[in-house]
N, C-alpha and C positions, 0 to 999 in steps of 0.2 A: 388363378394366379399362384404361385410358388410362394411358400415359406422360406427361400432362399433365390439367390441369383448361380444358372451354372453356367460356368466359365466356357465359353467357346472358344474354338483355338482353327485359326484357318490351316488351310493346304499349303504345303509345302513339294519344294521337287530337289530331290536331292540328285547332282553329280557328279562323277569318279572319275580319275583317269589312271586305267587298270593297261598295266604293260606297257604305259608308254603314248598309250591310245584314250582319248576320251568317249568317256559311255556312259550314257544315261540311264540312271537303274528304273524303276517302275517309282513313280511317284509316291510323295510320301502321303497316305493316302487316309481320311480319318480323321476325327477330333482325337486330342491326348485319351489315354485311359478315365475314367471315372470312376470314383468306388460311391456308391451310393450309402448316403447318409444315414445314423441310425436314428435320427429325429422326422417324421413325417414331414411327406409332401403334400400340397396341395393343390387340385387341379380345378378350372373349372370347363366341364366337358360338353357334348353336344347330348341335349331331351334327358341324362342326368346330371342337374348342374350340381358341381361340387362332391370330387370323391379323394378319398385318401386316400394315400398309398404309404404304406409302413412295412417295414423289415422284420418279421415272424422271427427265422434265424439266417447266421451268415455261416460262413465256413465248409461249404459243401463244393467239392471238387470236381467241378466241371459234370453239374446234373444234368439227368437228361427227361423227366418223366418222374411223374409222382403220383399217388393213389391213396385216398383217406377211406381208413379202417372206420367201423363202425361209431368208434368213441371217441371220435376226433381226432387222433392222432393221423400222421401221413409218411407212410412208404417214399423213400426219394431213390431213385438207380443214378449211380456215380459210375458215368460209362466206364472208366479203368479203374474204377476202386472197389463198388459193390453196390450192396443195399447199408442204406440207413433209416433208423427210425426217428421222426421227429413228434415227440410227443407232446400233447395239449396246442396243438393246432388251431382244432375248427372244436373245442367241444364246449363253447359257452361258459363253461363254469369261471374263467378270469384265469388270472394268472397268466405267467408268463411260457412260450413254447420253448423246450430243450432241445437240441442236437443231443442225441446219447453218443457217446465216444469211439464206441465200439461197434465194426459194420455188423449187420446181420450175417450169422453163418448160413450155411450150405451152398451159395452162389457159386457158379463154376469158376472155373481161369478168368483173368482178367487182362483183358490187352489192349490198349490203344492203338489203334490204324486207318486214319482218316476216320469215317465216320461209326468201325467198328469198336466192340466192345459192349458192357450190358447198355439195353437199349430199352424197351418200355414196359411195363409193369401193370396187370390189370389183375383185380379180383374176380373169383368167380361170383357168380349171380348169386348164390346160395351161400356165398361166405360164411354167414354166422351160424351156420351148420356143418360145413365141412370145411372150412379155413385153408380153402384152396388160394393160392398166389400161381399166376401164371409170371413167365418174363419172358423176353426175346434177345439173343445176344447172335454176336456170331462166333462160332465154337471155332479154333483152331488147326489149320493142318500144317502141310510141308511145306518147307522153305521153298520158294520159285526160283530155280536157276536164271540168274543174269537177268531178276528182276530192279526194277526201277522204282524208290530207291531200292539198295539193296538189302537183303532179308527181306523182303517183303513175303509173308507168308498165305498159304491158301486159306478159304474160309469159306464156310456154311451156313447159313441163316439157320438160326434152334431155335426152338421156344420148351421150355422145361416149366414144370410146375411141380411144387412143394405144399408141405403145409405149415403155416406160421405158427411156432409153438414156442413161444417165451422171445429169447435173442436169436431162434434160430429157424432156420427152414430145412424142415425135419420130410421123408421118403419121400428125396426129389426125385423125378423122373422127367426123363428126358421124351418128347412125345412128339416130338417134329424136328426133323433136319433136311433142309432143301442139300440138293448137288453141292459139289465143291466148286470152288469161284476163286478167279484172279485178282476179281473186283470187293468193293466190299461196300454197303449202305448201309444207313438205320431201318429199319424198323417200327413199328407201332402194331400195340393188339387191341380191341374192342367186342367188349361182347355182343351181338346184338339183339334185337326185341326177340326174333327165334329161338333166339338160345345155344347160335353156334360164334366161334372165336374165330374174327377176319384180322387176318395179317395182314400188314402191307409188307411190300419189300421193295426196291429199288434197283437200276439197273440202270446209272448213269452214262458207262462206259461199254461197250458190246455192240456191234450196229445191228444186229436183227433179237439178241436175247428177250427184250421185252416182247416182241408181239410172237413167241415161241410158245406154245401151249407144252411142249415139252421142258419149258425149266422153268423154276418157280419164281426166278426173279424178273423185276420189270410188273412183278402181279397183284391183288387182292386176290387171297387165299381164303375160304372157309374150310372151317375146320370142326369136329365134332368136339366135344369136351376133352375127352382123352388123344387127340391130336388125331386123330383118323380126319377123311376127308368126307365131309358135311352129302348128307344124301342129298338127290337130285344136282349136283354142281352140272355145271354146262358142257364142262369138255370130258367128263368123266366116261362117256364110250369112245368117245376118239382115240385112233390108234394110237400109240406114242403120247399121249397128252398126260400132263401131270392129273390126277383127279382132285388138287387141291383146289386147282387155280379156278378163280371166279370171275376176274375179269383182266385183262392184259392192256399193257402199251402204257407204262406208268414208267416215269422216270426213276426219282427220286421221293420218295412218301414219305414222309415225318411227322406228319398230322393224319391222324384217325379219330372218329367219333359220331354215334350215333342222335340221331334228331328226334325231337321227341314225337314224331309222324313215324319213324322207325328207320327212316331213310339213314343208310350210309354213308358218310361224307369222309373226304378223301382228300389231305393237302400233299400239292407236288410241285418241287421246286422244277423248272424249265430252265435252261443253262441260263443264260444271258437274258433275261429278260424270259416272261413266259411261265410266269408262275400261275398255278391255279387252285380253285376248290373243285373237287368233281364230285358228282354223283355218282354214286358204283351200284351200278345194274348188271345183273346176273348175264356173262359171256357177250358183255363191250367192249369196246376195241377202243382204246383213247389218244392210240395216233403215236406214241414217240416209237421210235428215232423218226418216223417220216414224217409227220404233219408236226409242227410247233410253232406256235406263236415267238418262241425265243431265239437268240441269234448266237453263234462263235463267240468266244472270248474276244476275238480279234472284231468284230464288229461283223462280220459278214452274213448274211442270211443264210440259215439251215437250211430251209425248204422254200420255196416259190409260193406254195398256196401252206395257211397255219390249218386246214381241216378239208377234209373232203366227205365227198360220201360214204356213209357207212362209219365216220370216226366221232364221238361224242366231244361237244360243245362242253369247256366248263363251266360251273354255276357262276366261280368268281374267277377272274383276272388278272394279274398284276403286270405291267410294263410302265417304267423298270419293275424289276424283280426285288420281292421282298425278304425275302428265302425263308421262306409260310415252315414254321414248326408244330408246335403242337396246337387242337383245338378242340373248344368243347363252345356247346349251345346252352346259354344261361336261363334257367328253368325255376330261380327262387325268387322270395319274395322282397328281399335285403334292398334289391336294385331295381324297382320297379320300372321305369323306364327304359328297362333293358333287358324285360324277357325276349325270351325266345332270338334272343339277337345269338351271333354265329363270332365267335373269339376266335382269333387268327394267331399268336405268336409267330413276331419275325427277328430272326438274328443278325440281318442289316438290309439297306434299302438302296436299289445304285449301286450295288457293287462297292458302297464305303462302307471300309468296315468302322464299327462301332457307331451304327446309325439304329440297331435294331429298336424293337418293339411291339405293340400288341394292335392289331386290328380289329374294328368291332364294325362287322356286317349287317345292317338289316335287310332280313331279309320274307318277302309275303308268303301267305299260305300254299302258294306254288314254287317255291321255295327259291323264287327270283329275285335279284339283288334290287333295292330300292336305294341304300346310300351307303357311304361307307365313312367311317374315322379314326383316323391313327394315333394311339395312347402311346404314353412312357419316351416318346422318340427320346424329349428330351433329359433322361435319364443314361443314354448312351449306352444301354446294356443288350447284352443280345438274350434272348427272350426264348428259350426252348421249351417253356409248357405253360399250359394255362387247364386252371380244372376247378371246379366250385366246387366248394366244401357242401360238408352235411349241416353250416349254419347260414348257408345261402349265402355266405361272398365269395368270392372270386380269386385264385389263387395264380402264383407266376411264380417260376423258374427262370435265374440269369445263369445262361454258360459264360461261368467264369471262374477263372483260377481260386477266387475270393465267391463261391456261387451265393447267392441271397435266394431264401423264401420269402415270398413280396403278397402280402394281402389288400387288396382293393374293397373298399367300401365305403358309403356314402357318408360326408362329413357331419350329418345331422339323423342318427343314429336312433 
């Protein structure tokens, strides 16, 4: 049950008559705004009854991804603003967590453009030795002639890494840049049990770019540490084939995270319906633009058949679409009935906006979905990352103009 009542506010449809003419604009669609409160809430949930949710800090501008340093503190990327440091997070000792005022230097340009600008943030495996930071943005190019809107400018998928030295990210170096692009997605990096760094990338728009072994979007990319492309990758003797790419036919990727079997997992938004978790196996094919479970804006079906032969099934499903952000698989002791369970962050449900929230997967040593249930819905926020700290709860990201860190943990502590 709630420590509060929040207000619900139905649909409305709003109409105009423009020129003389009446027209119906696109319904008003969504509960009002909500800002989440800074006194806890309280839940009671499914196999862990009773957990909290409280507000860490507020005031972060539309975050995308975050990453906790050794000492509890945690890395946040402000897709058009930069990095910030939030310190005394996850580090036990009490007290309260700061927002420091100041963003991190050395981050590159910063730009907003649908879904570009900095995008995910990961530590090297060996941080506390060489104080590696990776990040993924998209770098900028030329303006598009009699693009739509207009300025719309070209762009790159990058990933750069620095070293964190005080307030700043000290001989950044730039170590990856896909082709230039019309288009533009997020991103996410992951390191995994190998020891190499997979990207995702996206490719919502383009009708054959995703299943192209010659460009890097639409992929899961592995990569060497220094951004080289990872030995044995699968299309690395094919003529023409990028040697990054690990595996192709991905939409839209926002979620990336490894399982503690090693296994890569893979979230992708599908247009209208058609969202999924996948498993990324070395030179699979997962079907978009041809095979998708999801449909047209307009309602009409993509494709006739959602998979065929030869095209990989995914673990998890969503119709409607949840539009699956960030994810991690909970591995501490804090929330016991809910190891190994699979976190989904979603930033709406239905195509309404301000429905998002956090999905929690169980799923068996085959890595098959058993059940599933939806947190935070009713907090009305849209939900861009989830990530356990190093004191074993459970951590969330609202993309919102007002962004909150949101810590989850069980009421009897």
């Amino acid at each position: 049950m709630f420590e509060r009542k929040l207000r619900y506010v139905g649909f409305g449809v709003a109409v105009c008559v423009a020129f003389g003419t009446a027209a119906q604009q696109q319904p008003d669609l969504g509960p009002r705004p909500v800002k989440v409160a800074d006194t806890p809430y309280t839940f009671d949930t499914a196999e862990q009854h009773g957990i909290k949710v409280s507000v860490v800090v507020r005031g972060l501008a539309h975050p995308f991804s975050l990453a906790f340093l050794p000492n509890g503190d945690a890395l946040v990327t402000e897709r058009s603003s930069g990095l910030r440091l939030v310190r005394n997070v996850a580090s036990g000792k009490g007290g309260a967590a700061t927002l420091e005022a100041k963003p991190i230097g050395g981050t590159p340009e910063k730009y907003e453009q649908r879904t570009s600008g900095i995008h995910d943030i990961a530590l090297h495996p060996k941080f506390a030795e060489n104080s590696f930071v990776y990040f993924s943005y998209n770098k900028l190019g030329e303006v598009i002639p009699d693009s739509n809107p207009p300025g719309r400018r070209q762009s790159a998928i990058t990933v750069q890494r620095g070293k964190l030295s005080g307030g700043s990210l000290t001989s950044v170096q730039e170590i990856f840049t896909g082709e230039w692009s019309t288009g533009s997605s997020g991103s996410r990096l992951a390191f995994g049990n190998d020891g190499f760094l997979y990207v995702s990338t996206g490719a919502p728009f383009g009708a054959t770019t995703a299943r192209d072994p010659s460009s890097v979007y639409g992929k899961i990319l592995r990569l060497r540490e220094d951004g080289k492309p990872a030995p044995g990758n699968p299309f690395a003797t094919k003529a023409g084939a990028r040697p990054e790419v690990f595996t192709m036919g991905h939409r839209d990727q926002l979620g990336l995270t490894v399982h503690p079997s090693g296994a890569v997992l893979a979230a992708e938004h599908g247009p209208n319906g058609g969202d999924e978790v996948n498993l990324i196996q070395a030179g699979k094919d997962y079907g978009w633009p041809t095979w998708t479970y999801g449909r047209n804006y307009d309602g009409t079906r993509m494709s006739s058949l959602p998979v065929t032969e030869g095209i990989e099934q995914p673990l998890v499903l969503w119709v409607p679409s949840i539009a699956p952000t960030g994810l991690t698989v909970y591995t501490g002791d804090k929330i016991p009935a809910w190891k190994n369970n699979l976190f989904v962050g979603s930033a709406r449900r239905g195509e309404i906006p301000r429905t998002g929230g956090l999905e929690r997967v169980v799923l068996n040593d085959k890595l098959e979905e058993l059940r599933r249930e939806r947190l935070l819905d009713s907090l009305h926020q849209r939900i861009r990352d989830v990530r356990q700290g190093p004191d074993g709860l459970l951590y969330v990201i609202t993309d919102e103009d007002d962004g909150a860190l949101l810590r989850i943990e069980p009421t009897a502590m």
